[in-house]
C-alpha positions as CSV (number, residue, x, y, z in Angstrom):
1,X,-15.4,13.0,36.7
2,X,-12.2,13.4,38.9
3,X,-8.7,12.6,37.8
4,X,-5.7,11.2,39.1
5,X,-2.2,12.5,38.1
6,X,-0.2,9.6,36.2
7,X,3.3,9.1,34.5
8,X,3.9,8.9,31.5
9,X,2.3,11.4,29.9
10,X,-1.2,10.5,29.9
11,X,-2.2,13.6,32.0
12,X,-1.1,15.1,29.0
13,X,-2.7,13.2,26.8
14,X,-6.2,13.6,28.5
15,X,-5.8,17.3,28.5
16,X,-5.4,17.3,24.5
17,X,-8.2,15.0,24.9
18,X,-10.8,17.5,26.5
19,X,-11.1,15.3,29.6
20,X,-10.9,17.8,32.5
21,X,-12.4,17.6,35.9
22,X,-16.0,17.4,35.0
23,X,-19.0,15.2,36.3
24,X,-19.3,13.5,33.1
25,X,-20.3,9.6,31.9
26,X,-23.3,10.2,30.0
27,X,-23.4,12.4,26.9
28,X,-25.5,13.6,24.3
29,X,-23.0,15.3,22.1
30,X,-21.4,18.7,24.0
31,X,-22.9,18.4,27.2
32,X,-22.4,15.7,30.1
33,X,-24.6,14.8,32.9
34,X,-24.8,11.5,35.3
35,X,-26.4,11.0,38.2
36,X,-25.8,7.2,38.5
37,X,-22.8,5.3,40.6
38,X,-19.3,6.0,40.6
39,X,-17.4,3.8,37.9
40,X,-13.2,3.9,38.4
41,X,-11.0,3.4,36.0
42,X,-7.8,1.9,36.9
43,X,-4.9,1.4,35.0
44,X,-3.9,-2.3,34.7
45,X,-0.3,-1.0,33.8
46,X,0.9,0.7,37.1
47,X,-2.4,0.0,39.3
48,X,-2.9,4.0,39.2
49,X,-6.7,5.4,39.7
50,X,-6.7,7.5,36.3
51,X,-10.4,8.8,36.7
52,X,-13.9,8.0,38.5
53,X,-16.7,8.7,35.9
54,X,-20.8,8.6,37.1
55,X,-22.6,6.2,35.3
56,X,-25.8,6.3,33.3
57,X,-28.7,6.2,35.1
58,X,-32.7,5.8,34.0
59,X,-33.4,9.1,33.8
60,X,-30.2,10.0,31.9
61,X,-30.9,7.6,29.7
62,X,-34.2,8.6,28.9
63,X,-32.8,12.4,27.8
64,X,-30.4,10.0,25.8
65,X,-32.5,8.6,23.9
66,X,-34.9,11.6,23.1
67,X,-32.2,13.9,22.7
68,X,-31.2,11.0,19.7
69,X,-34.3,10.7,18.7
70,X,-34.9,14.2,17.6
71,X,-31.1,14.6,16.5
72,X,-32.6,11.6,14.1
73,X,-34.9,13.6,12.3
74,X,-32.1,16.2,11.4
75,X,-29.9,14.0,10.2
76,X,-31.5,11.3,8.2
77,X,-32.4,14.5,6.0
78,X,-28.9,15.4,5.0
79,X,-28.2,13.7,1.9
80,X,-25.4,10.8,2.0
81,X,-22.5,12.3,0.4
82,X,-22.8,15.2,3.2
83,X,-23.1,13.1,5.8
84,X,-19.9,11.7,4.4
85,X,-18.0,14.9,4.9
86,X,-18.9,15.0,8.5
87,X,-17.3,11.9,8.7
88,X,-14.1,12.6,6.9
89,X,-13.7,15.7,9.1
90,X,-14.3,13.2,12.2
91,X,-11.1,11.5,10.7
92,X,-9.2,14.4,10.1
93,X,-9.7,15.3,13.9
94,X,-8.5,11.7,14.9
95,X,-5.3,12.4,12.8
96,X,-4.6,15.5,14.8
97,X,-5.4,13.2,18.1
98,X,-4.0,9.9,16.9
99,X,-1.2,10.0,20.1
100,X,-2.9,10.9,22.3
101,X,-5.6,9.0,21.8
102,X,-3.7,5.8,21.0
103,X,-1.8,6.8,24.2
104,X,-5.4,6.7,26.6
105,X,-5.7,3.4,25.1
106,X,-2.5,2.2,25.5
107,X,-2.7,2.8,29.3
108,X,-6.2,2.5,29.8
109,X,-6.8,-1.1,28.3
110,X,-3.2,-2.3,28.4
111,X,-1.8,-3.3,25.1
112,X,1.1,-1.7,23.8
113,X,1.2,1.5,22.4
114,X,1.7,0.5,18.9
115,X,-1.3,-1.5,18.9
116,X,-3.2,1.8,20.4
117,X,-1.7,3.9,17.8
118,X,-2.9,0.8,15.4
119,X,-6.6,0.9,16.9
120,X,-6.7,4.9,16.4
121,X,-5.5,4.5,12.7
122,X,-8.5,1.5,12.0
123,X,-10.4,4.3,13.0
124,X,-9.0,6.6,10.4
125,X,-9.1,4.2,8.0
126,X,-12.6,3.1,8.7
127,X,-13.7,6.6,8.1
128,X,-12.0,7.1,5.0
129,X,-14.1,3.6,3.8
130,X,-17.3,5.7,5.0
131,X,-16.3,8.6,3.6
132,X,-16.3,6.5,-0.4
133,X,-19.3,5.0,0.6
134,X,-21.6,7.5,1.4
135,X,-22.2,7.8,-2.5
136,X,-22.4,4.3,-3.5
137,X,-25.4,3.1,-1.1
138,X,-27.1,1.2,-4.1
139,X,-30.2,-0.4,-4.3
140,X,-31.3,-2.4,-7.2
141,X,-33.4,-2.6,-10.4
142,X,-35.4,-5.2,-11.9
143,X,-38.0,-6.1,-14.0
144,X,-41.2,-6.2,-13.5
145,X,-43.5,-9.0,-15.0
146,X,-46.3,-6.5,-15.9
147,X,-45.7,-4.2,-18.7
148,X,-45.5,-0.3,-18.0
149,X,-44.0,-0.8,-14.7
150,X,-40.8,0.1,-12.6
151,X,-39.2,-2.0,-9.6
152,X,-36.2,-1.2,-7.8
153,X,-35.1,-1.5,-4.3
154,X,-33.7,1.6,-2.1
155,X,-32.1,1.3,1.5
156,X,-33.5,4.3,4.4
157,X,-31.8,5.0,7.5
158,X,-32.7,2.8,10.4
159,X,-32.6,5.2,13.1
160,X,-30.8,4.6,16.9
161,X,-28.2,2.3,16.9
162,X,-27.2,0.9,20.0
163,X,-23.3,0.2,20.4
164,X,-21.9,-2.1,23.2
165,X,-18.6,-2.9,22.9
166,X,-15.8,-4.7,24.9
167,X,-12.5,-3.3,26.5
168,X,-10.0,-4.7,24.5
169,X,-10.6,-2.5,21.3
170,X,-11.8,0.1,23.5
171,X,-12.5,3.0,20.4
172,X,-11.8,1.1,16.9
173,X,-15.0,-1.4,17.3
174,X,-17.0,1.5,18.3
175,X,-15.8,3.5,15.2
176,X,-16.5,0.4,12.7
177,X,-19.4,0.4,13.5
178,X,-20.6,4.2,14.2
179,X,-18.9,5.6,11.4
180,X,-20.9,3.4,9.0
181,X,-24.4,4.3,11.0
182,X,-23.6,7.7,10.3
183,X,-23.2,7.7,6.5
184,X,-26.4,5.8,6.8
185,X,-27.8,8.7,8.1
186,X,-28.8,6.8,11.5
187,X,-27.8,8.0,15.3
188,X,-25.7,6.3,17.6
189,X,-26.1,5.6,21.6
190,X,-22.7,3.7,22.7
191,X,-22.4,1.6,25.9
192,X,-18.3,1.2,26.4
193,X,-17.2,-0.8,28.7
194,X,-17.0,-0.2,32.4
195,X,-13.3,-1.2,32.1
196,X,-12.5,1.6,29.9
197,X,-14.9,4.2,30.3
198,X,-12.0,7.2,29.4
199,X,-11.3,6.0,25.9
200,X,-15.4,6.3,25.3
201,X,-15.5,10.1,26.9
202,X,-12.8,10.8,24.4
203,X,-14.0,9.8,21.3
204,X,-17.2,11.7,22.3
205,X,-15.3,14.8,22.9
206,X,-13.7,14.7,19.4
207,X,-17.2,13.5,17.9
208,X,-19.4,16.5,19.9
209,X,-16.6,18.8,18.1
210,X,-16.7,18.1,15.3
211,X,-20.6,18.2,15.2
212,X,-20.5,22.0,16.9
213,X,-18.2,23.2,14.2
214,X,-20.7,22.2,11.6
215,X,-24.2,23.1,13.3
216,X,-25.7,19.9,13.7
217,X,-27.8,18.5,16.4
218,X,-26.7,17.0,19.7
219,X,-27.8,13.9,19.9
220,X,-26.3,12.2,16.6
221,X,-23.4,10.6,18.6
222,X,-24.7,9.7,22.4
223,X,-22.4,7.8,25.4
224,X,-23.6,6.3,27.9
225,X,-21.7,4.7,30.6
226,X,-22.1,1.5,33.4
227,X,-22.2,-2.1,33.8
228,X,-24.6,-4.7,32.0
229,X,-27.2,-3.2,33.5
230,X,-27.1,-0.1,31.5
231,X,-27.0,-2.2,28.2
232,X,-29.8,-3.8,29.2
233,X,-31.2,-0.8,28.9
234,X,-31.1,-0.4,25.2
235,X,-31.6,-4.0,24.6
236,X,-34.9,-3.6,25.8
237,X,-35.6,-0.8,24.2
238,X,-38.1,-0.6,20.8
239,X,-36.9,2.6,20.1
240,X,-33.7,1.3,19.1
241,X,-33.7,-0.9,16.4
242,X,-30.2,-2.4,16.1
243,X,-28.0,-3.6,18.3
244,X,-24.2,-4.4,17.7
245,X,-22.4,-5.5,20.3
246,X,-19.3,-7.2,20.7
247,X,-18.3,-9.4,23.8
248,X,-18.6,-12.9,24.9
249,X,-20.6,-15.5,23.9
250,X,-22.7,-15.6,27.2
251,X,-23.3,-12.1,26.8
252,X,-24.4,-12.0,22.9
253,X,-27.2,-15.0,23.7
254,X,-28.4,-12.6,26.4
255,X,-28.3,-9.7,23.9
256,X,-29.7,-11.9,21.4
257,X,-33.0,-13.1,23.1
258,X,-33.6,-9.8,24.5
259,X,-33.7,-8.3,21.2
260,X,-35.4,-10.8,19.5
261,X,-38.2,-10.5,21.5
262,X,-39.3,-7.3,20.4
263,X,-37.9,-8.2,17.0
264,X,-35.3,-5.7,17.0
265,X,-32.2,-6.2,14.7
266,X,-28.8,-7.6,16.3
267,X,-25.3,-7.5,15.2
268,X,-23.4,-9.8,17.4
269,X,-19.6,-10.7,17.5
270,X,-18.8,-12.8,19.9
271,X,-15.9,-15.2,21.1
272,X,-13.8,-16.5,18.9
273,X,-11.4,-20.3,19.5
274,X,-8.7,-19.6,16.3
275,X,-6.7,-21.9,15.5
276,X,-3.6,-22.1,13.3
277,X,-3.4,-25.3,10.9
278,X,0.5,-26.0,10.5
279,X,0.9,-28.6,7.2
280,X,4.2,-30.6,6.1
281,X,4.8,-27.8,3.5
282,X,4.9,-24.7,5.8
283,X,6.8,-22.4,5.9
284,X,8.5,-22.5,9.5
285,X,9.3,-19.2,10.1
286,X,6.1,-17.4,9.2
287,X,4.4,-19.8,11.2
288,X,6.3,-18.8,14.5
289,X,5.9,-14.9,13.6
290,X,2.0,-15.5,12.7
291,X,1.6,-17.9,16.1
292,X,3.4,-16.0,18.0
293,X,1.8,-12.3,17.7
294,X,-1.6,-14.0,17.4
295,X,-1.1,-15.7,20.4
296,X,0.4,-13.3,22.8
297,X,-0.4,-10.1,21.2
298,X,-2.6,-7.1,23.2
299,X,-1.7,-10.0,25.8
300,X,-4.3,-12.8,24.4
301,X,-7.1,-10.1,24.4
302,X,-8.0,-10.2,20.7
303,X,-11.2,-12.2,19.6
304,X,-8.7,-13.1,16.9
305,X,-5.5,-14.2,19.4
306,X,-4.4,-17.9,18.3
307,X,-5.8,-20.3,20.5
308,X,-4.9,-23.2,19.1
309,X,-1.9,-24.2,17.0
310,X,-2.6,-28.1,15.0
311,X,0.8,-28.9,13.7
312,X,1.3,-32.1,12.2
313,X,3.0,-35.1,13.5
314,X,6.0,-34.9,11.4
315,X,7.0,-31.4,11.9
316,X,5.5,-31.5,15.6
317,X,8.6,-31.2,17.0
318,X,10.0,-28.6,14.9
319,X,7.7,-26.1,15.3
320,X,7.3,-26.9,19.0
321,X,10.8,-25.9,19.9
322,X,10.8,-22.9,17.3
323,X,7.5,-21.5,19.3
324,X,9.4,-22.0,22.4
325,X,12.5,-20.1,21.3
326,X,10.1,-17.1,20.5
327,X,9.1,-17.3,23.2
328,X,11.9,-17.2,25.9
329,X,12.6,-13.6,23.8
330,X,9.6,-12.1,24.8
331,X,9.6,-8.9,27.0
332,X,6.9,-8.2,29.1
333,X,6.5,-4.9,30.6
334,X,5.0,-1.2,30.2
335,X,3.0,-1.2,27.0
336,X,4.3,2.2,26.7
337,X,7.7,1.4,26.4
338,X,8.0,0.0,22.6
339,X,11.1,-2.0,23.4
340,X,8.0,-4.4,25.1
341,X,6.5,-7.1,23.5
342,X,3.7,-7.9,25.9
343,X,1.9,-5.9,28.2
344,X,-1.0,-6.1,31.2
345,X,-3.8,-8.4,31.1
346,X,-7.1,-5.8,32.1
347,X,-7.5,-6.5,35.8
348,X,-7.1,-9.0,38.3
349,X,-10.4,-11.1,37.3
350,X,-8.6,-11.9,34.1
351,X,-5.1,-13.3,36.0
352,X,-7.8,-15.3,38.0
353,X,-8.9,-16.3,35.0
354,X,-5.7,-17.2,33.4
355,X,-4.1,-19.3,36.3
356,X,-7.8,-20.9,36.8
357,X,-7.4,-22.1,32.8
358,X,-3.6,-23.2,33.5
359,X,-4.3,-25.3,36.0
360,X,-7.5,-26.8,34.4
361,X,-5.3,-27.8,31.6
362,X,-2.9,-29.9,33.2
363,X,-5.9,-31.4,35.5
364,X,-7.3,-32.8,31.8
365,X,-4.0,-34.0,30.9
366,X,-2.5,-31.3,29.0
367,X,1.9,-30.3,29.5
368,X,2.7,-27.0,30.2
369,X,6.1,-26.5,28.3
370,X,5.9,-22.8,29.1
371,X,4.7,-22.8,32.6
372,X,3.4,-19.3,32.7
373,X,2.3,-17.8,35.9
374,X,2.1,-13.9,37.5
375,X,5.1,-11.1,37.3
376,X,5.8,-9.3,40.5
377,X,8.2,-7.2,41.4
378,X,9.0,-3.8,40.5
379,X,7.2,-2.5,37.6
380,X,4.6,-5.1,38.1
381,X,3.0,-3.9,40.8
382,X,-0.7,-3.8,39.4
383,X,-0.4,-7.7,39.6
384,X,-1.7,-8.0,36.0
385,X,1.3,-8.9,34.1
386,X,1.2,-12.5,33.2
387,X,3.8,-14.8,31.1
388,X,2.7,-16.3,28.0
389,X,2.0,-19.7,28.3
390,X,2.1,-23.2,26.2
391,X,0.4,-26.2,26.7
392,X,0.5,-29.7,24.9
393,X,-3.2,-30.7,24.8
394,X,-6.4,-32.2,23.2
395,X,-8.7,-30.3,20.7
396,X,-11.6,-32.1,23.1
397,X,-10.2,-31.1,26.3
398,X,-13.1,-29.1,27.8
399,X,-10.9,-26.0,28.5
400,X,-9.8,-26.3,25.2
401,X,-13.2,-26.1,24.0
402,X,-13.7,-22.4,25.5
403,X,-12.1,-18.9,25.0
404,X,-9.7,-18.1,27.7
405,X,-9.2,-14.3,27.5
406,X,-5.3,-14.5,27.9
407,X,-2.1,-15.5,26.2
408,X,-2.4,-19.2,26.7
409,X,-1.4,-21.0,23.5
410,X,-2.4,-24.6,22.8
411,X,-0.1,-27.1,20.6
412,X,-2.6,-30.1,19.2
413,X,-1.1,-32.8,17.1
414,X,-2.2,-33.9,13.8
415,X,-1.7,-36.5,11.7
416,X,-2.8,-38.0,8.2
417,X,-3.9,-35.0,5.2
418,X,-5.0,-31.9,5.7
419,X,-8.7,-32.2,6.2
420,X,-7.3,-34.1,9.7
421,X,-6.1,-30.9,10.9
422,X,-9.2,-29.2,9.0
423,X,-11.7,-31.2,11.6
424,X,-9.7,-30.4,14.4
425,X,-9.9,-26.7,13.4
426,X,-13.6,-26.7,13.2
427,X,-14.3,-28.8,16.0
428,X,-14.9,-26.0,18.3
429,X,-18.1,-23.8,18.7
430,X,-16.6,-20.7,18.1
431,X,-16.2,-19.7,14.2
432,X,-14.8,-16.8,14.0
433,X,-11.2,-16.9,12.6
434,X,-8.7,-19.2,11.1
435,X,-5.6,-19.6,9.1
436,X,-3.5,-22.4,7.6
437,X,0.4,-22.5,6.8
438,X,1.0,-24.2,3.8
439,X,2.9,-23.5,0.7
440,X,0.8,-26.8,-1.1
441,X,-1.8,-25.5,-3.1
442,X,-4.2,-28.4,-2.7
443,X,-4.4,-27.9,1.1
444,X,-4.4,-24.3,0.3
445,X,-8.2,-24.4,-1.6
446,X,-9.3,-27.2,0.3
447,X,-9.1,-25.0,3.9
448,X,-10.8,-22.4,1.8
449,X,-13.8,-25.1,0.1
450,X,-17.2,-25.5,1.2
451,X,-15.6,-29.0,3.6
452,X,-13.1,-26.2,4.8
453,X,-12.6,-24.0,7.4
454,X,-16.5,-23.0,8.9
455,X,-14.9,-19.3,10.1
456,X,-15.9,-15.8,9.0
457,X,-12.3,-15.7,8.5
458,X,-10.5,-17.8,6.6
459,X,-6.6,-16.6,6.0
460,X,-3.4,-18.6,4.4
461,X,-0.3,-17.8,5.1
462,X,-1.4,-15.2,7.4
463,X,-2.1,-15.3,11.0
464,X,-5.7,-15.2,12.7
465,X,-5.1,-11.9,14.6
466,X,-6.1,-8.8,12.4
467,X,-8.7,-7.8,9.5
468,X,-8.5,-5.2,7.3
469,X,-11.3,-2.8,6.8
470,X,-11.8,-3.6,2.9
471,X,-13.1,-6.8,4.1
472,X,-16.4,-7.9,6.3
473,X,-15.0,-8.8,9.7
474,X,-17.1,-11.2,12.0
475,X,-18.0,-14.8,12.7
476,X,-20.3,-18.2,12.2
477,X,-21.7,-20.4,14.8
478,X,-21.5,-19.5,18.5
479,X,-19.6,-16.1,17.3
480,X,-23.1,-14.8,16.3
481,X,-23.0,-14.0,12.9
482,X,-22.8,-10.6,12.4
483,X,-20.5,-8.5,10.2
484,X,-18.9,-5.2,10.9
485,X,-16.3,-2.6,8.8
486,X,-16.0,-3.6,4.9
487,X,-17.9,-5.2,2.1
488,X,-21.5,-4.6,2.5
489,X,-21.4,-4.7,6.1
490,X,-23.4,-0.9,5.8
491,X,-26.4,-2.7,4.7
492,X,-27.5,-4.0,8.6
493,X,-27.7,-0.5,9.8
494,X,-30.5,0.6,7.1
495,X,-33.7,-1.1,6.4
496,X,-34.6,-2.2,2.6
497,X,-37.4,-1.2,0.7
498,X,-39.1,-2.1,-2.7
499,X,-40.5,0.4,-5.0
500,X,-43.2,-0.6,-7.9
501,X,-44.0,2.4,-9.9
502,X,-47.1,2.0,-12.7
503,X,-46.8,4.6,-15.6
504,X,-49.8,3.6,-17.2
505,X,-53.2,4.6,-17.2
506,X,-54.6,1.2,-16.2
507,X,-53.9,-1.3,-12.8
508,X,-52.5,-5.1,-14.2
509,X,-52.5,-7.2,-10.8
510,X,-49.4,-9.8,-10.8
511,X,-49.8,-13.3,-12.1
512,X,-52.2,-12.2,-14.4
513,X,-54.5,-12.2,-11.3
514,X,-58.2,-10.5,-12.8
515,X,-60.2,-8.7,-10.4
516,X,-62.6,-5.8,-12.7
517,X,-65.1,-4.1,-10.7
């Protein structure tokens, strides 16, 4: 890998990192090797080449994946609890790294650097759930209908698990789900994305350390690095049973088939279309803080960024020019300076992308009462600075209907009760999060009810942008269905097994079934 000097102390940052000038990409735990293509790595918030990394090729791969396969063995042997430790001294180390690390992602990916120091502490914090865990992976008992016998069930590692995951939580999505894979004593190849292939090199230097120090295998945290190509890779691969990966919904029906057709195990999170419900009984100013960061925080990059905001007719107005106020405040800037609100959308494809879904809006009808458009100027040079934009619209407009990857923010009008605003919330294929403002108690259970809200994520009172670890985080519908961090998420990466033990001298069959030779 070569590096490029930068500002802003990132240099530094990589050093404390353990990326030096090495040919590195693909990794099996403290050793590198690539031989595929070159993959750069450009910042989107000055423009600035930070590092060329090689990507995986075939025949990397293949040491990959037996290099994990016999780390497997080791590993799965180690009872929970230890593998636990392992994992809480992998979050020790990210404590000691959280700065620089949330730094690399801060300048590699583009969202401010309070939301990289954020994504380095869900990290921590989804090691310290790990950590608890690793001695409560229960099974269950139950009786058995013939006397003298024993039936309970008991979970067993799973094995590899394959890891793709998307740029804009370049190192926590990785970490929800790897941490939990370890305490389930299985192995884990990651695929990051070619957009941020640093923040995956780091991780796996403070991983392959922290495995050294205690005498364990290479091999029980892999990387591997390229385009969808690579991924494909492990998709089509039986000797990895699951995988999780995270991205858009074109990608995760791709993922999805190729999996199921060697009936491998996915875990799919996909696009999400959230929308805010706004009712008559509202509270006005937590709506505009919720609407507001979920809409143009990490620039519109979250699965969970507001999409949609369905206010309804009587406070329409209202809240329309209290959005707008917020709005006009908004800096947008270096994510690294913390006086900014909003930073860099990834690359250039994703302004495309942005100005493409602008003017579709307005082609269909829609207002644009913040116009938007693309910064230039000084500081802006990496033409990836957008502004934040509003637009009065339909919930059936056809641009409506899709994720746009960017800080575009939607104003739909309801009227009548709340389920109104309930089927406009739903009315989208996406199901991944959701929220309602309302201080009325009735609207309040009915979002939450079985006619409610058809997200994995239902929140009142809160915005849609954000999850806490405690919980299970993922989606319904075109989202994909899958569940990552909290809860019994840990259950996906082992596979379930039922015991019957007979302590008597003679063999009852069930049902009373007789069969005497």
């Amino acid at each position: 890998m070569t590096l490029v000097a930068v500002d802003f102390g990132i240099d530094q940052a990589l050093e404390k990192l353990g990326i030096k000038d090495i040919n590195n990409g693909t990794s099996t735990g403290s050793d590198y090797f690539s031989s595929g293509e070159i993959i750069e790595s450009f910042s989107p918030v000055d423009g600035a080449l930070i590092g060329k990394v090689k990507s995986t090729s075939q025949n990397d791969y293949e040491k990959v994946i037996e290099t994990a396969s016999k780390a497997f063995h080791t590993w799965r042997l180690k009872p929970a609890p230890q593998r636990g430790e392992i994992v809480r001294q992998f979050g020790d180390k990210l404590r000691e790294l959280k700065e620089p690390l949330g730094k690399l992602v801060s300048y590699e990916m583009g969202k401010s650097y309070q939301e990289g120091l954020g994504e380095v502490q869900e990290m921590i914090d989804i090691c310290d759930f790990a950590v608890g865990l690793s001695r409560q992976l229960h099974g269950l008992t139950m009786h058995s209908e013939r006397p003298g016998h024993r039936m309970y069930e008991q979970y067993h590692s799973l094995g590899i698990v394959g890891i793709i995951s998307a740029f804009n939580f370049p190192v926590a999505v990785w970490a929800w789900n790897t941490a939990l894979a370890w305490i389930c004593g299985d192995v884990c190849v990651w695929k990051p994305s070619e957009k941020t292939p640093l923040c995956g090199i780091a991780c796996q230097n403070i991983a392959a350390e922290v495995f050294k120090a205690n005498g364990l295998p290479e091999g029980i945290s892999c990387l591997i690095n390229g385009n969808y190509s690579v991924g494909e890779m492990m998709t089509n691969d039986n000797r990895v049973p699951l995988i999780s990966a995270t991205g858009s919904i074109r990608m995760g029906k791709i993922v999805a088939q190729a999996v199921a057709a060697r009936l491998g195990k996915s875990l799919l999170e996909l696009g999400g279309n959230n929308a805010i419900i706004v009712t008559p009984d509202a509270d006005i100013k937590m709506t505009v803080i919720g609407a507001v960061f979920g809409a143009v925080g990490t620039a519109g990059q979250r699965c969970t960024s507001t999409r949609r905001l369905i206010i309804h007719e009587s406070i329409y107005e209202q809240v329309k020019d209290s959005v707008v106020t917020a709005y006009k405040q908004l800096r947008i800037g270096n994510p690294l300076d913390e006086n900014n609100h909003v930073g860099p959308l990834i690359d250039t494809d994703a302004v495309a992308m942005y100005k493409k879904a602008l003017e579709q809006v307005v082609a269909e009808g829609g207002n644009l009462i913040m116009e938007g458009g693309v910064l230039d100027g000084e500081g802006y040079e990496s033409g990836c600075y957008v502004y934040p934009a509003i637009a009065e619209a339909e919930n059936n407009y056809e641009i409506v209907q899709h994720e746009t990857f960017a800080p575009i923010l939607y104003l739909i009008k309801y009227s009548g009760d709340v389920q109104n605003g309930i089927k406009f919330q739903n009315g989208v294929v996406q199901g991944l999060s959701s929220a309602i403002m309302t201080n009325n108690l009735r609207e309040a259970e009915n979002f939450l009810s079985v006619a409610g809200s058809d997200c994995g994520i239902a929140n009142v009172n809160i915005g849609t942008s954000g999850a806490e670890i405690g919980g299970a985080f993922g989606g319904e519908k075109e989202t994909g269905g899958g569940r990552e961090s909290g809860s019994d998420a840990w259950k996906v990466y082992m596979r379930r097994q039922t015991n019957t033990i007979n302590y008597t001298a003679e063999l009852p069959l069930a049902q009373g079934i007789k069969f005497d030779l």
